[in-house]
N, C-alpha and C positions, 0 to 999 in steps of 0.2 A: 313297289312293296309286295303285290302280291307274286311274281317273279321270284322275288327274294327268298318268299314262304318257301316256294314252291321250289325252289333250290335248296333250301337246307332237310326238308322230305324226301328229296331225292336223294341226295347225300346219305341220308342214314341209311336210305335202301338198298344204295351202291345201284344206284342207276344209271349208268353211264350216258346213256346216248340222251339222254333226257335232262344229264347235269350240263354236256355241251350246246346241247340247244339251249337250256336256260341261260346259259354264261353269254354266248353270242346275244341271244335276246335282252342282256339287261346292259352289254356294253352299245348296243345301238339305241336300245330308250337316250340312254346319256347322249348319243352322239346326237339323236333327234331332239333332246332338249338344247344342248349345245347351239345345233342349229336356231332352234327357235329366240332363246337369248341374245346369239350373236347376229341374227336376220343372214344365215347362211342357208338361202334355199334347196342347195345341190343336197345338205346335210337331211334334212328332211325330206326328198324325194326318195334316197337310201332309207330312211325311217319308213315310210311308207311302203316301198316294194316290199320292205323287211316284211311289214304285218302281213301281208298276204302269202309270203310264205309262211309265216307263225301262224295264220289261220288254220294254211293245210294240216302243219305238220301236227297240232291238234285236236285236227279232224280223223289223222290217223289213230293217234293216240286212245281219241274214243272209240274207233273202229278196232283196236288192238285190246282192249279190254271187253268189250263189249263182243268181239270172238266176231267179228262180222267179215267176209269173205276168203273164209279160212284161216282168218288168224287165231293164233291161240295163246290166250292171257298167262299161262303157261309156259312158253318160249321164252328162249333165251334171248329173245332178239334185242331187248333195252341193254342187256348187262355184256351186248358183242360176244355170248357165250363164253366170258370170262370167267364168270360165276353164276350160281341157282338163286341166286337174292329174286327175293320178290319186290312188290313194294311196302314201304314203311309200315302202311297202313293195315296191312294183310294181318299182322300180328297185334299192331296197336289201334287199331279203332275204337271206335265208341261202342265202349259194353265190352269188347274183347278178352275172354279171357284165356292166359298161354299156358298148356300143361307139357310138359316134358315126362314123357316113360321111354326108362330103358331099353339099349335093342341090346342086352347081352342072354345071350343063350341064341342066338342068329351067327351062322356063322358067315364071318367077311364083315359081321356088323358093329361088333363089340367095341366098346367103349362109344359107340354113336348110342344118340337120342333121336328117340321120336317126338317131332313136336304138334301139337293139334291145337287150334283155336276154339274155341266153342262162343256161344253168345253172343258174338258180334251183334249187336243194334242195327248194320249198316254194311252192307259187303264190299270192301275194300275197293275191287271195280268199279261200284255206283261213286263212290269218294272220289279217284280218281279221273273219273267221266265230267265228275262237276267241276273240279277243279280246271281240267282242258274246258269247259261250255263255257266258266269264265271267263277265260284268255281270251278265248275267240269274241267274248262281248267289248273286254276291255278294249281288243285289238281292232276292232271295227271299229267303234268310238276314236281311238286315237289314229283311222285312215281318215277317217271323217276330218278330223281336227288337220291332220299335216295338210290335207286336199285345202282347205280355208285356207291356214297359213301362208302355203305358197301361192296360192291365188292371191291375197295381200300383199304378201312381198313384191309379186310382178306388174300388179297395177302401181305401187310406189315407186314402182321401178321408171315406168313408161311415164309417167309423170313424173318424172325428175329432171330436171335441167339441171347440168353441170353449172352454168355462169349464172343464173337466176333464182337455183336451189328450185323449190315446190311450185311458184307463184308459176301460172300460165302465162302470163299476162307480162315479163316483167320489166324493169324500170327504164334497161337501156336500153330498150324494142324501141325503134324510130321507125317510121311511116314513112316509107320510099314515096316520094312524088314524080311525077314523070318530070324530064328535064327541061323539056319547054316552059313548064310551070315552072320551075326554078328562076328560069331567065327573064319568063316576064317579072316576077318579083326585082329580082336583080335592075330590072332595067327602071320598075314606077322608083325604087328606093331612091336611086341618084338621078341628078335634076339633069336637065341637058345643059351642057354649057353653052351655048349662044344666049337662054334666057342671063346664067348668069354675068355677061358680059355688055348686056344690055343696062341689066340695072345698075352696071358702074358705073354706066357713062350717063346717065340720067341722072343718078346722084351729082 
């Protein structure tokens, strides 16, 4: 769900690189839940690597608005300098308000707007910053979670017998005796014949 916010914010911003990472991120949740309903481990090891790429990519994100080792929140680098889109929030925040004045009497400018926010409560960056700090909690929690899962699955694994299903132990396990042991049995069970031929001729 919160993916899903967090894709249709970017959507309105025209954020590209940020709409494709989200889109891969929400079809591998699925694929990781998939796996966990269907006890497909492989599906959840790929869930798992996934987050730790989601962490980084994150990590940059906050690094990219946050202007930290030369990045600049500014660039076009989200929008693949297709377009000057900012994000969503730049304009729409909490408290934000958008004024538009004319750029006519500029020349090259006319019929453009100038647009200014004023009042923000909240600077668009620090919005964005919280949003990525989220992911990165969610997505720690749900490494955490697939590491369990596939650990379960492989212990039920190793305990599983094909002919006996779960039981260690089970029904049609017979106890090999050594074969001597066999024979002396075999041998106290039937009588010797000379006794029986004794007591015919006695009778």
């Amino acid at each position: 769900l919160a993916a899903l916010e967090r894709q249709v914010f970017d959507f309105l911003g025209y954020q590209w690189a940020p709409i494709l990472a989200n889109f891969l991120h929400i079809i591998i949740v699925i694929l990781g839940l998939f796996g966990t309903i269907q006890y497909r481990p492989r599906y959840i090891v790929v869930y798992a690597i996934w987050t730790a790429i989601w962490v980084t990519w994150n990590i940059f994100i906050i690094c990219f608005y946050l202007e930290v080792g030369g990045l600049s929140k500014d660039s076009e680098l989200l929008t693949f300098n297709i377009s000057r889109h900012q994000s969503w929030w730049s304009e729409n925040g909490p408290g934000c308000v958008r004024k538009e004045a004319s750029m006519s009497g500029i020349k090259g400018l006319d019929n453009h707007s100038y647009i200014s926010v004023i009042g923000c409560a909240l600077e668009y960056r620090y919005i964005e910053v919280m949003h990525s700090s989220f992911q990165i909690l969610i997505a720690l929690v749900g490494f955490v979670y697939a590491c369990y899962v596939v650990s379960v699955f492989t212990e039920e694994e190793d305990s599983f017998d094909f002919i006996g299903g779960f039981d260690p132990f089970p029904l049609y396990h017979v106890n090999e005796k050594p074969t001597n042991l066999l024979f002396k049995q075999t041998y106290l069970l039937i009588p010797p014949t000379g006794f029986s031929g004794m007591e015919g001729r006695n009778e």
